[in-house]
C-alpha positions, 0 to 999 in steps of 0.5 A, spaced: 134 720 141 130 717 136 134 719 131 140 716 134 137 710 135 136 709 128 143 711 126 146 707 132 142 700 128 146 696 124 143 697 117 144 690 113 144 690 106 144 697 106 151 699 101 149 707 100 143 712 103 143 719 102 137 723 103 134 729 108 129 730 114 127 735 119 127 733 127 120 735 131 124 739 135 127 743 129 121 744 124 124 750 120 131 746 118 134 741 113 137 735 116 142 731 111 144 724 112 149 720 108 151 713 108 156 709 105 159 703 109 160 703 115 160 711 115 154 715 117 154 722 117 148 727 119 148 735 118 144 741 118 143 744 110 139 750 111 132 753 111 125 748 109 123 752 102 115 753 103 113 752 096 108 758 094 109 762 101 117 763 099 119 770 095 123 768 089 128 774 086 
């Protein structure tokens, strides 16, 4: 909810944004938002990577 409550306000000054988050209900996930104008957009993009912990082929 306070995800949509951050979305949901107005963003004054604010022409573009884009960047990542991860919800505490959903730790091992990437969330993605985008901002342009009056049009925002959230999603999921995938897996965290945990640096030295991940396997690289």
């Amino acid at each position: 909810m306070k995800l949509k409550a951050f979305i949901n306000k107005s963003w004054p000054g604010v022409v573009r944004a884009k960047g990542f988050f991860w919800l505490a209900t959903r730790p091992h996930y990437v969330g993605e938002i985008s901002q342009a104008g009056a049009l925002i957009r959230t999603g999921k993009r995938g897996l965290w990577c945990l640096g030295s912990q991940a396997s690289v082929a």
